[in-house]
N, C-alpha and C positions, 0 to 999 in steps of 0.2 A: 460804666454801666449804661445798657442802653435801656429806657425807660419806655416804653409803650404800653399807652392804654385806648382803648376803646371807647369811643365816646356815641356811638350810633353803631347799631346792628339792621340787617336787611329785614326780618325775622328771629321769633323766637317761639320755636314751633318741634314736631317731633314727625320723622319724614318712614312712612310705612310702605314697603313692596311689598304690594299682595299679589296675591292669582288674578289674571287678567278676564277671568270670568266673574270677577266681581266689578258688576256693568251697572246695577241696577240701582238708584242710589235714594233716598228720600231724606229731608229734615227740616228741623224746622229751625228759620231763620230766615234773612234776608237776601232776597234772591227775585225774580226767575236767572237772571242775567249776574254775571260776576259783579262783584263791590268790592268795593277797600273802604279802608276810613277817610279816608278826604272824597273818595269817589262811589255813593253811598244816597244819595237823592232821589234817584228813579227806583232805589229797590226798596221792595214791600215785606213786611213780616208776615209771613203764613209760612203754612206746611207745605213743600213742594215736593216734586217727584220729576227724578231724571236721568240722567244715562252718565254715566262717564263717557263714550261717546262724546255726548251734547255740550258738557262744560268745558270740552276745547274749544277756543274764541281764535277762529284763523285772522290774525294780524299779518300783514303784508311779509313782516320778519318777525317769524315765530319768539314769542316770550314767554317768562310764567303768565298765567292765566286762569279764570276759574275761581278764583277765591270769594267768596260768601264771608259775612260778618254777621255777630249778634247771633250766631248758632246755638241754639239748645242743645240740640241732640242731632246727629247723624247716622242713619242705619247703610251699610253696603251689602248688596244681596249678589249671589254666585251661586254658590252650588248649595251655601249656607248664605247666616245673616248674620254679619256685626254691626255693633252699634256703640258707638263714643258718646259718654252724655260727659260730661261736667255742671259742677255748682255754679261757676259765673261762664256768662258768654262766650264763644272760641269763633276762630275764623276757622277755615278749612278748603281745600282744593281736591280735587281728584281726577286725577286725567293719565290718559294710555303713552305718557313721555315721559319720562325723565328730566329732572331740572338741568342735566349734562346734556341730555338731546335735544330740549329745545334751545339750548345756549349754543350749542354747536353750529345748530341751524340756519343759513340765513333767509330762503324760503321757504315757505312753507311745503311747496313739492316735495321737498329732501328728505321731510320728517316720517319716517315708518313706525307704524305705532310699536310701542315694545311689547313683551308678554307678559307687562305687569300693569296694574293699577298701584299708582302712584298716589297715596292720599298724603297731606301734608295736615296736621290738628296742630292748629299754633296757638299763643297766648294775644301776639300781633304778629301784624305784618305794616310796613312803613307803606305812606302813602303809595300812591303811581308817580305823583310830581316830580321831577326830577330836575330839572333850571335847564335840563338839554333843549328846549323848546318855547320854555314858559319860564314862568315864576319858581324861585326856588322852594321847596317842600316849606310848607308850614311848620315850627317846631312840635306842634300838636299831633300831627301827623307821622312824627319820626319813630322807632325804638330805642328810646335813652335810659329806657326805666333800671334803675341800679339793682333795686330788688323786684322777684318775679315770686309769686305765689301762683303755679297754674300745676292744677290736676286736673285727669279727668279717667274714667274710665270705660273699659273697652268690655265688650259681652257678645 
C-alpha cells in the first residue's frame, strides 16, 4: 500500500472563468497593490476600485499575481455586477490569464490576455516565500490547516 498524504497545499480557494468584460472591479480589503500573508505591510484597508487590467503585476517571468487579503466583499462589473461577500475574510485575484498561461510563460511578451476574467476567492493562499532565494516560508505563512470552514456568497 502506498500511503500519501498532504501535508501543505498552494491554496485553498474556488477558481471562476467569467466573461472577459468583467473589467471593472471594486472591494474592500487590503490593497492598492497585491499582498499575501507574509507579504502584507505596505497594504492598507479601505475600499478600492480597479481594473482587472491593473492587477496584472508584470514580473520579469510572468507568475500568479494580484492577490489581496482581509477582503470583505468583492464586486466585478461587465455588462452586469457580481459581488462575493463572506462572513470572515477571503483573499482574491482577478486577472485576464490563466493560472496554465502564466505558468506556461517565461516572458512576459509571450502572455496574450485570454477571453476570460479569471477570479480566484480563496480561504488562503501560502506565502510568496519560497527558500529559492531567501529564507524558507515561515510555518505561519503555509496552508496546513486540516479543517477548513470557508463560505461565501456570490449575487
Amino acid at each position: 500500500h502506498l500511503k500519501t498524504e498532504i501535508n501543505e497545499i498552494p491554496r485553498f480557494g474556488i477558481r471562476f472563468a467569467l466573461d472577459s468584460k468583467f473589467e471593472t472591479l471594486e472591494y474592500f480589503g487590503k490593497g492598492k497593490r497585491e499582498c499575501y500573508i507574509d507579504y502584507q505591510e505596505h497594504a492598507k484597508m479601505d475600499l478600492w476600485q480597479s481594473t482587472v487590467t491593473q492587477e496584472y503585476e508584470p514580473y520579469i517571468m510572468p507568475q500568479d499575481c494580484g492577490n489581496h487579503v482581509g477582503v470583505r466583499y468583492l464586486s466585478l462589473t461587465g455588462e452586469k455586477t457580481l459581488t462575493f461577500q463572506a462572513e470572515k475574510p477571503f483573499e482574491f485575484s482577478a486577472l485576464h490569464y490563466t493560472l496554465e498561461e502564466l505558468d506556461r510563460a517565461r516572458h512576459a511578451f509571450e502572455l496574450i490576455p485570454s477571453d476570460t476574467t479569471e477570479v480566484l476567492i480563496c480561504y488562503k493562499n501560502r506565502g510568496v516565500g519560497s527558500n529559492s532565494c531567501g529564507p524558507r516560508l515561515r510555518p505561519q505563512y503555509c496552508v496546513t490547516d486540516r479543517r477548513i470552514h470557508f463560505a461565501f456568497q456570490v449575487r
